[in-house]
N, CA, C and O atoms as a CHARMM CRD file, in Angstrom:
* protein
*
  284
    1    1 UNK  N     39.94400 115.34900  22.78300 PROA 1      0.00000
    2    1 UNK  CA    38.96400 116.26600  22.25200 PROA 1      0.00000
    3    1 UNK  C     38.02700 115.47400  21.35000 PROA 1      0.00000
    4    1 UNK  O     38.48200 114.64000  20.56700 PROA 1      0.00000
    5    2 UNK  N     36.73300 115.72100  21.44900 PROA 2      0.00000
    6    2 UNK  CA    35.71500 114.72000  20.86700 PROA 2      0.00000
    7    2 UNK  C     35.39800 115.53000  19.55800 PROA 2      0.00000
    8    2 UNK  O     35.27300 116.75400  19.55800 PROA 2      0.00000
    9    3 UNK  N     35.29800 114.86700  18.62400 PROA 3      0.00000
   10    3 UNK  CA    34.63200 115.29800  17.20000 PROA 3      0.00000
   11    3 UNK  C     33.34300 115.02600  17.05700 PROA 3      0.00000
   12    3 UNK  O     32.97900 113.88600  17.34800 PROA 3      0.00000
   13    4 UNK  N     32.11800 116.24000  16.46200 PROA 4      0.00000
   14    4 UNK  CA    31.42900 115.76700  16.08600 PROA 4      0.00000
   15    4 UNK  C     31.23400 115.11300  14.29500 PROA 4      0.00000
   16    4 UNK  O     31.78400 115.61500  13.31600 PROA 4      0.00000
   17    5 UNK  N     30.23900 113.80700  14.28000 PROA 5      0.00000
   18    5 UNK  CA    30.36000 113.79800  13.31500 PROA 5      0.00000
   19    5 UNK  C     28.62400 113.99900  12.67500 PROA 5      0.00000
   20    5 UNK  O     27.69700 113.20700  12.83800 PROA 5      0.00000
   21    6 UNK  N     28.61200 114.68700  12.28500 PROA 6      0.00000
   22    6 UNK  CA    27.70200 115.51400  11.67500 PROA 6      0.00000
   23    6 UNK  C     26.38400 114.93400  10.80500 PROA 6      0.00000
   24    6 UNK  O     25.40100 115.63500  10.56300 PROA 6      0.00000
   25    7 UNK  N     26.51900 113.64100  10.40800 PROA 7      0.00000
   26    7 UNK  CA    26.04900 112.47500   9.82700 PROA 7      0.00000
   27    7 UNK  C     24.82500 111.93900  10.89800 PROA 7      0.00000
   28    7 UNK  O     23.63700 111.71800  10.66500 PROA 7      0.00000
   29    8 UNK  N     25.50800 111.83700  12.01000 PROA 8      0.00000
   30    8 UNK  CA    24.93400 111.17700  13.43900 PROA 8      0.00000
   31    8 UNK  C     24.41300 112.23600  14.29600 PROA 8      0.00000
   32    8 UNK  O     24.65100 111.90700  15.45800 PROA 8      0.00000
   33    9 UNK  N     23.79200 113.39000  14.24800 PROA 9      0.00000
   34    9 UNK  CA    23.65700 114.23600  14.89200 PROA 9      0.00000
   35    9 UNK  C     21.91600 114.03900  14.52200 PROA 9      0.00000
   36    9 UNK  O     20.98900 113.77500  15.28800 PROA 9      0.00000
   37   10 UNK  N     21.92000 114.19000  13.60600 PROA 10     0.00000
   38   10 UNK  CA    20.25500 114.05300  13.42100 PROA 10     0.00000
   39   10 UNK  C     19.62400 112.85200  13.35200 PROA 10     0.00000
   40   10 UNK  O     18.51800 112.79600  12.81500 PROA 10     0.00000
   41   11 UNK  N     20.34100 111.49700  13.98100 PROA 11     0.00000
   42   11 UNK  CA    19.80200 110.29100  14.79600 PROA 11     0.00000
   43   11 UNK  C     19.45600 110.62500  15.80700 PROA 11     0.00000
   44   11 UNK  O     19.83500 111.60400  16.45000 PROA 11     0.00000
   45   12 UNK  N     18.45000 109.60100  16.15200 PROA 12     0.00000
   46   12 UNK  CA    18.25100 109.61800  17.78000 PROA 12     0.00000
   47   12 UNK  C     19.30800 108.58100  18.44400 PROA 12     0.00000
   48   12 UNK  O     19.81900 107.73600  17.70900 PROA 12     0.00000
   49   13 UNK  N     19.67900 108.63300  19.95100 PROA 13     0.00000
   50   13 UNK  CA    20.38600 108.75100  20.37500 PROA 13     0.00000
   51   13 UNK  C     20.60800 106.93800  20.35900 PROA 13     0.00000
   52   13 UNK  O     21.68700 106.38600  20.14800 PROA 13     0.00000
   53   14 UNK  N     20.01500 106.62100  20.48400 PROA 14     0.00000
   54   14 UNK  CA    19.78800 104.72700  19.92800 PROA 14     0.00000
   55   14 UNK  C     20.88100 104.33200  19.16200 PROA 14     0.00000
   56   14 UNK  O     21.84900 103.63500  19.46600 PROA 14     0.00000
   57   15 UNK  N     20.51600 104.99200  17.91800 PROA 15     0.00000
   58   15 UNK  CA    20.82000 104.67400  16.93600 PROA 15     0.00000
   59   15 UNK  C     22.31400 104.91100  16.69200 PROA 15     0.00000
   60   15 UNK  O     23.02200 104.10700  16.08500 PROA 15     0.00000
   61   16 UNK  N     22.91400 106.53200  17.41300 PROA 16     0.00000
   62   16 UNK  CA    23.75200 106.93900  17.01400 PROA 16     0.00000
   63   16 UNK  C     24.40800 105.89800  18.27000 PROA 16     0.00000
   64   16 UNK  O     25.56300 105.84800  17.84700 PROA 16     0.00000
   65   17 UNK  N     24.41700 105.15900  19.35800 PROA 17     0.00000
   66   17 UNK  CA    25.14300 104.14300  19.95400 PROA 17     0.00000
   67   17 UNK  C     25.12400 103.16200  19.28000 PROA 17     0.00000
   68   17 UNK  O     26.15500 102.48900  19.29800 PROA 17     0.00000
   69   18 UNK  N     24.28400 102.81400  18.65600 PROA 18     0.00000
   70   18 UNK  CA    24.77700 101.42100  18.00700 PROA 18     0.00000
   71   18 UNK  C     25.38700 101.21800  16.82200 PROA 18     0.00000
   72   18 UNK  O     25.71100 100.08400  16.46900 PROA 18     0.00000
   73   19 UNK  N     25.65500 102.52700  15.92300 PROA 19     0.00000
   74   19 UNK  CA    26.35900 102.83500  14.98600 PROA 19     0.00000
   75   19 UNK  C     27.81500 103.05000  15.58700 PROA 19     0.00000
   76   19 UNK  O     28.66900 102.33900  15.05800 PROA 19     0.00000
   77   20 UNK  N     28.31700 104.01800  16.73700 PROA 20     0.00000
   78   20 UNK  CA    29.13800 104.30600  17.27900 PROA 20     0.00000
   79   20 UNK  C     30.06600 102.90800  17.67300 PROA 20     0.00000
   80   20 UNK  O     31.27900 102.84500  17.47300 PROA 20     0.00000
   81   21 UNK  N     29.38100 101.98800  18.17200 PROA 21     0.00000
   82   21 UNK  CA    29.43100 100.26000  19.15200 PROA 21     0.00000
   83   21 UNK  C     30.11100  99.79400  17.59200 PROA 21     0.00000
   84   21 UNK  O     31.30000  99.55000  17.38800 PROA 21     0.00000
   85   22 UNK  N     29.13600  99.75800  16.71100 PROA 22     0.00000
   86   22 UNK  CA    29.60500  99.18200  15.49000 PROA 22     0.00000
   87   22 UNK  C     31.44900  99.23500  14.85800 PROA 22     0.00000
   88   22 UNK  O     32.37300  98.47300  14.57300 PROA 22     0.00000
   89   23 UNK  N     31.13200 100.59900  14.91100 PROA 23     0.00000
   90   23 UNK  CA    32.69700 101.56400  14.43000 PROA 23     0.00000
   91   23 UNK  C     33.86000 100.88600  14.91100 PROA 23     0.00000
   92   23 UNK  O     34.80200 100.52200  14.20600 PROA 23     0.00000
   93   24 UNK  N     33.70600 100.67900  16.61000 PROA 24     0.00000
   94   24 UNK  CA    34.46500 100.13800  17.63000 PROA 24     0.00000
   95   24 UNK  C     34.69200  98.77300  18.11200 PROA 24     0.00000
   96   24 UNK  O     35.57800  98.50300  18.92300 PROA 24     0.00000
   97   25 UNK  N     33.64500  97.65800  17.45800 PROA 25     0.00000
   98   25 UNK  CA    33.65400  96.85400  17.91200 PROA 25     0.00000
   99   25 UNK  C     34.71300  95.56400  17.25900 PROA 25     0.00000
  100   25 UNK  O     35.33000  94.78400  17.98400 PROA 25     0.00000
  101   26 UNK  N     34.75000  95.55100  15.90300 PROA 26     0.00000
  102   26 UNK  CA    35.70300  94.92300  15.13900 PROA 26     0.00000
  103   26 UNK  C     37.41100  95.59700  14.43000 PROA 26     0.00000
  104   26 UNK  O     38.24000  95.40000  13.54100 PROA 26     0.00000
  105   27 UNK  N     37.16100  96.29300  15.36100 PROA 27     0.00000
  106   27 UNK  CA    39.08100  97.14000  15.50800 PROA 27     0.00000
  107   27 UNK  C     39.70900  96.92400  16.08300 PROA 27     0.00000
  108   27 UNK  O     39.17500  96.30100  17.00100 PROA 27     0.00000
  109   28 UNK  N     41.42500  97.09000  16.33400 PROA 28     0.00000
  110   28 UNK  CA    42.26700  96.82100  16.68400 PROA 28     0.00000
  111   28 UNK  C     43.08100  97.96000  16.75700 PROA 28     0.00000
  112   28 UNK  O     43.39000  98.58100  15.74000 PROA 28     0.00000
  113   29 UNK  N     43.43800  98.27200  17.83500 PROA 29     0.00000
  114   29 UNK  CA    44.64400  99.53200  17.41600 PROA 29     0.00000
  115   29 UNK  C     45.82000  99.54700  17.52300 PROA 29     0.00000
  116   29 UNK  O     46.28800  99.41400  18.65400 PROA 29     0.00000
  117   30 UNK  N     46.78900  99.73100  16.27800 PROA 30     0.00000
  118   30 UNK  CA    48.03100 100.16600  15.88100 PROA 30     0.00000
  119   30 UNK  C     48.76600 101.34200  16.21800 PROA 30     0.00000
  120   30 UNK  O     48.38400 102.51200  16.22500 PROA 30     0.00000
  121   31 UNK  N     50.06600 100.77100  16.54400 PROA 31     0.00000
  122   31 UNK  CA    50.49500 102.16800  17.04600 PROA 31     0.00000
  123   31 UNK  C     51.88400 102.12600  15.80300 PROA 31     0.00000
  124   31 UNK  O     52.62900 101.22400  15.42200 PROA 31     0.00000
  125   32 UNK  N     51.71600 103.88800  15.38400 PROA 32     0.00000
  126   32 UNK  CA    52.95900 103.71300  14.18800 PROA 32     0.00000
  127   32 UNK  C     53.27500 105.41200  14.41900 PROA 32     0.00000
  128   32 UNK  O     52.55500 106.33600  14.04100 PROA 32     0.00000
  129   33 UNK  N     54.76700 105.51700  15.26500 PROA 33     0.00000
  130   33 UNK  CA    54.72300 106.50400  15.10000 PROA 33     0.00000
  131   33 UNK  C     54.55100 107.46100  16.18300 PROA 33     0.00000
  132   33 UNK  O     54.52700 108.67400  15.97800 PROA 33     0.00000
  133   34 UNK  N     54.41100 106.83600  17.54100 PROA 34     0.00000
  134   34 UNK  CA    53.80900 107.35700  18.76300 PROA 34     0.00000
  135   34 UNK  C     52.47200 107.84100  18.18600 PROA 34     0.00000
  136   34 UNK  O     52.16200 109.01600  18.38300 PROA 34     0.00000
  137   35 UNK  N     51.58000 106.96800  17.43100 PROA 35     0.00000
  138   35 UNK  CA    49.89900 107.73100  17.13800 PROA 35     0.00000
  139   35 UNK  C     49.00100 106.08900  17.43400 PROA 35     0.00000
  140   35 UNK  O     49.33000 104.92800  17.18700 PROA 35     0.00000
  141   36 UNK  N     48.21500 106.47600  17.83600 PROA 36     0.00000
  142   36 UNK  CA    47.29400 105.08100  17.59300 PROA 36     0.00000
  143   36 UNK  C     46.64500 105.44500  17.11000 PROA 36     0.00000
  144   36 UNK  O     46.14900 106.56100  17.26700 PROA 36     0.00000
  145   37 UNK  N     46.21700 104.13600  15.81900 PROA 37     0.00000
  146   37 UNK  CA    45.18200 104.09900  14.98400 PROA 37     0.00000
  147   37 UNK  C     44.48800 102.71700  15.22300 PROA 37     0.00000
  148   37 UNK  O     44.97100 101.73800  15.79100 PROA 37     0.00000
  149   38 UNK  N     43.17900 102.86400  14.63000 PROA 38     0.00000
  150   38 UNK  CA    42.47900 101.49500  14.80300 PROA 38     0.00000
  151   38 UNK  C     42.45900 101.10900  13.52800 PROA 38     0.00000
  152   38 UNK  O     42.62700 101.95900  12.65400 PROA 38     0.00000
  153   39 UNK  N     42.23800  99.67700  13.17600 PROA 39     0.00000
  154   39 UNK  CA    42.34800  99.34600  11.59400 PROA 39     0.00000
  155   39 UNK  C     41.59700  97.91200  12.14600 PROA 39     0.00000
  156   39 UNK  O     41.86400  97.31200  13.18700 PROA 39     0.00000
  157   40 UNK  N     40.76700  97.62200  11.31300 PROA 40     0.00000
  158   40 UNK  CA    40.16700  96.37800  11.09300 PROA 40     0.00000
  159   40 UNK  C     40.57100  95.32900  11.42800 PROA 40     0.00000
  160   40 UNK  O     41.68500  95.10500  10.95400 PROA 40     0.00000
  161   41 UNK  N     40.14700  94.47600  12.10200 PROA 41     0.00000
  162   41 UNK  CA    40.61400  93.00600  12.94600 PROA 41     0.00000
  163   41 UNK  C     41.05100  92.68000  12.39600 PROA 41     0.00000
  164   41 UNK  O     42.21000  92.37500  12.67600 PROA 41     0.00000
  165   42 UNK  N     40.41000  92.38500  10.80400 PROA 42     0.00000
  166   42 UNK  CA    41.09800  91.25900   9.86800 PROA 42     0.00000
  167   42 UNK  C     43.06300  91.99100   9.15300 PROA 42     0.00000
  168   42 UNK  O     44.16600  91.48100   8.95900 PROA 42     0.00000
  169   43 UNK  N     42.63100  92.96000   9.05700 PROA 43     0.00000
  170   43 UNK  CA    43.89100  93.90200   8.97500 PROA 43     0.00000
  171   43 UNK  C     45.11100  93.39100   9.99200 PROA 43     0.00000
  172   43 UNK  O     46.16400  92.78600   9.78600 PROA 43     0.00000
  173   44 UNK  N     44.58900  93.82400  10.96400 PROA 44     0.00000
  174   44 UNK  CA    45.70800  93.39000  12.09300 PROA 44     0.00000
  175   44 UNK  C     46.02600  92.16500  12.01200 PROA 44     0.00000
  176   44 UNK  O     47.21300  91.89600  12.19700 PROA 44     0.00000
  177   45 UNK  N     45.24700  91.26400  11.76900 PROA 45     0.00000
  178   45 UNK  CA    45.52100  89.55900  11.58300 PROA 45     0.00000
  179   45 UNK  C     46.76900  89.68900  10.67600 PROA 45     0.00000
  180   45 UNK  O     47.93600  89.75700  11.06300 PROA 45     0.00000
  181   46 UNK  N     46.33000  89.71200   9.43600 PROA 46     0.00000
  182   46 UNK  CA    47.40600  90.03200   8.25500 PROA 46     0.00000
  183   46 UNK  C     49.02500  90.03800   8.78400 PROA 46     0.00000
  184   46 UNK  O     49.89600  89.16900   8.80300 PROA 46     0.00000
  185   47 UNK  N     48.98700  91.25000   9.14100 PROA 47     0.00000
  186   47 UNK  CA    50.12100  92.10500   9.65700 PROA 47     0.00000
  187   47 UNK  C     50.15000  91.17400  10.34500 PROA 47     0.00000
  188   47 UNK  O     50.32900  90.17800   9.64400 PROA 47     0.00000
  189   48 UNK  N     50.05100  90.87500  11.62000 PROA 48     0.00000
  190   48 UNK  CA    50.36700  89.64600  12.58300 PROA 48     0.00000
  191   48 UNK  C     51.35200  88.37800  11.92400 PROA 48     0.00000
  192   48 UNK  O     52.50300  88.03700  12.19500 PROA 48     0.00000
  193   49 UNK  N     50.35700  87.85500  10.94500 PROA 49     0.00000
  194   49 UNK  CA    50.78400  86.69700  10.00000 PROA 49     0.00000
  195   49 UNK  C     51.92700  87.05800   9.20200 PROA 49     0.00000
  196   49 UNK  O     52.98200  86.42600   9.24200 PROA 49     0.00000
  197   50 UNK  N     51.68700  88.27500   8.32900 PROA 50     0.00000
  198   50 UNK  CA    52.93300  88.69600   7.86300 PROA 50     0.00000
  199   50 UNK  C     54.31400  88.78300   8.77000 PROA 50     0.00000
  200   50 UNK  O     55.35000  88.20300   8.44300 PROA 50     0.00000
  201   51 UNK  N     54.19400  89.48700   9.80300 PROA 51     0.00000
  202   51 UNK  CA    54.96700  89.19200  10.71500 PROA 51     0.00000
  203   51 UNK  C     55.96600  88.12300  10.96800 PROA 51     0.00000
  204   51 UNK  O     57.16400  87.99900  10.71300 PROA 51     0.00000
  205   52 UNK  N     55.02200  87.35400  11.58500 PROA 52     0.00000
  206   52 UNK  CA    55.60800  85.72000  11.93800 PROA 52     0.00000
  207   52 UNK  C     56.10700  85.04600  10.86800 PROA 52     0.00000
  208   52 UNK  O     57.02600  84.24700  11.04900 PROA 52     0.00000
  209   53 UNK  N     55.55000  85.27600   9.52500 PROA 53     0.00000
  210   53 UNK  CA    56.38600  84.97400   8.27900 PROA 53     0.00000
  211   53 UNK  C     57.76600  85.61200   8.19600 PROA 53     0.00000
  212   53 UNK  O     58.82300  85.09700   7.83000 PROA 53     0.00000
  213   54 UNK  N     57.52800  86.80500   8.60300 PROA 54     0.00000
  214   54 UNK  CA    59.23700  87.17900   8.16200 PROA 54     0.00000
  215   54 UNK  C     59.89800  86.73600   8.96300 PROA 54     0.00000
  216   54 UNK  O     61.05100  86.40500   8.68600 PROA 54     0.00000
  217   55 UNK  N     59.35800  86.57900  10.28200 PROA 55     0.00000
  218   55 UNK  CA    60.40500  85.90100  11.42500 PROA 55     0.00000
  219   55 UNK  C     60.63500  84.37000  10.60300 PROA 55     0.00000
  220   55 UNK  O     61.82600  84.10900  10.43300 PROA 55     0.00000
  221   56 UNK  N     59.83400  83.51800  10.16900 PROA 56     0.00000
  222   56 UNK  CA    60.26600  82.14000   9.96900 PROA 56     0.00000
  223   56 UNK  C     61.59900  82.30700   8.90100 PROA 56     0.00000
  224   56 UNK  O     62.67900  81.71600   8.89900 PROA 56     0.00000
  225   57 UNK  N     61.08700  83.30800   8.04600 PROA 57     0.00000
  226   57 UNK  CA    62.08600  83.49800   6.59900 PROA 57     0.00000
  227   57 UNK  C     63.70400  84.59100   6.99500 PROA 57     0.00000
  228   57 UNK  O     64.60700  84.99800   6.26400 PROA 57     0.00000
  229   58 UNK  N     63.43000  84.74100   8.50200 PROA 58     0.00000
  230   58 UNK  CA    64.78000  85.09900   8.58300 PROA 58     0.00000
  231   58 UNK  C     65.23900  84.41000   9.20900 PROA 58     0.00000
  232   58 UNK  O     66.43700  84.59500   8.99400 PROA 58     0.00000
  233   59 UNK  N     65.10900  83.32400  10.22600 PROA 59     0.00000
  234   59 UNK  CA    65.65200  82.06800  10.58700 PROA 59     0.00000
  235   59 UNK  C     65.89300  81.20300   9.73200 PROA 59     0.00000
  236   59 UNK  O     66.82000  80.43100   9.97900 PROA 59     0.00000
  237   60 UNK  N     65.24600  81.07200   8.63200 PROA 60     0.00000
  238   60 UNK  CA    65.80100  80.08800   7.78700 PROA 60     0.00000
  239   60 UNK  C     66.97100  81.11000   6.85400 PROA 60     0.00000
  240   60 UNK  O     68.10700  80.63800   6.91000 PROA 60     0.00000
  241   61 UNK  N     66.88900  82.08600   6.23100 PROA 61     0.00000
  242   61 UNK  CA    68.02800  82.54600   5.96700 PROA 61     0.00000
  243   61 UNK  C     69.61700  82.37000   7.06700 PROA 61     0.00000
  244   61 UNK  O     70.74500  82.00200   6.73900 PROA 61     0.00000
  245   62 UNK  N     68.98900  82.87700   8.63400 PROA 62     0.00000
  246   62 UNK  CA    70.36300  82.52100   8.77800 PROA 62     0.00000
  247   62 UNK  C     70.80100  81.23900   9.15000 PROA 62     0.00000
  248   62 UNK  O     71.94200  81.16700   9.60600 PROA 62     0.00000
  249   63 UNK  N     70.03600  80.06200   9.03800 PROA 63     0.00000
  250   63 UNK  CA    70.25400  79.24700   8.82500 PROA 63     0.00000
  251   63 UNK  C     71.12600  78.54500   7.87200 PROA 63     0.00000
  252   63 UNK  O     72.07100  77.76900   8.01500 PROA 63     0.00000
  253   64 UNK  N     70.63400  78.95900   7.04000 PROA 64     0.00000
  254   64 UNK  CA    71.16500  78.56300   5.50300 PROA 64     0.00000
  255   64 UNK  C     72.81600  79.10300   5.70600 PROA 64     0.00000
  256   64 UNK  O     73.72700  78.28800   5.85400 PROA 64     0.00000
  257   65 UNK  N     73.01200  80.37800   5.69000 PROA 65     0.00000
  258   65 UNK  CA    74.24100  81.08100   6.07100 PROA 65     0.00000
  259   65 UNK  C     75.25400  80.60500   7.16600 PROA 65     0.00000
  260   65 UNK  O     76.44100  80.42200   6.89800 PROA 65     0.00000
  261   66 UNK  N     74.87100  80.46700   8.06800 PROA 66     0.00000
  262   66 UNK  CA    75.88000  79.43600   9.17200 PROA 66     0.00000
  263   66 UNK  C     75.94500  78.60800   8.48300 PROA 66     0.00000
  264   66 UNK  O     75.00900  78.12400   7.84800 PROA 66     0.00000
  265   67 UNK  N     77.33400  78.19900   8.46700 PROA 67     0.00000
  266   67 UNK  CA    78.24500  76.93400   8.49600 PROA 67     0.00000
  267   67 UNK  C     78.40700  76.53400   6.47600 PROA 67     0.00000
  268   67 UNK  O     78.61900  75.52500   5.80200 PROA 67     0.00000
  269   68 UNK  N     78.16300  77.96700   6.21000 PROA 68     0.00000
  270   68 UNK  CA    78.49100  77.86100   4.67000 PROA 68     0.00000
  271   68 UNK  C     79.85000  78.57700   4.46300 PROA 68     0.00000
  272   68 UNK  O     80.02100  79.61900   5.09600 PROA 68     0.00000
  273   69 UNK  N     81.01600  78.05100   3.49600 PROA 69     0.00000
  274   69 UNK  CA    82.21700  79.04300   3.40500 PROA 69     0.00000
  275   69 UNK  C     81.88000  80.35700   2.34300 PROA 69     0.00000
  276   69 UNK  O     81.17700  80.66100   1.37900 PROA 69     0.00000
  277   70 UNK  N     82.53400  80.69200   2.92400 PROA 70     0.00000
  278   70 UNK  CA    82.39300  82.20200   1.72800 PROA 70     0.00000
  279   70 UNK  C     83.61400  82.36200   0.81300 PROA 70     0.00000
  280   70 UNK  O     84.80400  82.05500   0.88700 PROA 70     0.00000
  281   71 UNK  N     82.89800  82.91400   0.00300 PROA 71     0.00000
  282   71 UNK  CA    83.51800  82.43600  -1.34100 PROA 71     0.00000
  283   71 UNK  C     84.97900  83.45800  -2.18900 PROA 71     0.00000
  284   71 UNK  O     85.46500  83.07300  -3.25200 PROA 71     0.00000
């Protein structure tokens, strides 16, 4: 179901595509939840990076843990 947005209605039709192109063009969409959302490229980068950080920092935890005695 399409929304209008009310802002862009009294553009001409130009304008309201290349504003629209704009909105869409540097997003990424997230899914959380069975919903997709779009959030900012640089956003998603983040999260990405954050990501792969926790993966490195839980390999080195269980790293550390193998082959230590417990106490």
């Amino acid at each position: 179901m399409a929304k209008e947005i009310k802002e862009l209605s009294s553009l001409p039709v130009e304008h309201q595509h290349l504003i629209l192109e704009s909105f869409c063009k540097n997003y990424q969409p997230i899914e959380i939840d069975d919903k997709v959302y779009l959030i900012p490229e640089a956003v998603s980068d983040l999260i990405d990076n954050l990501v792969m950080q926790l993966g490195d920092l839980y390999a080195l935890s269980e790293r550390d843990i193998i082959g230590k005695e417990e106490n």
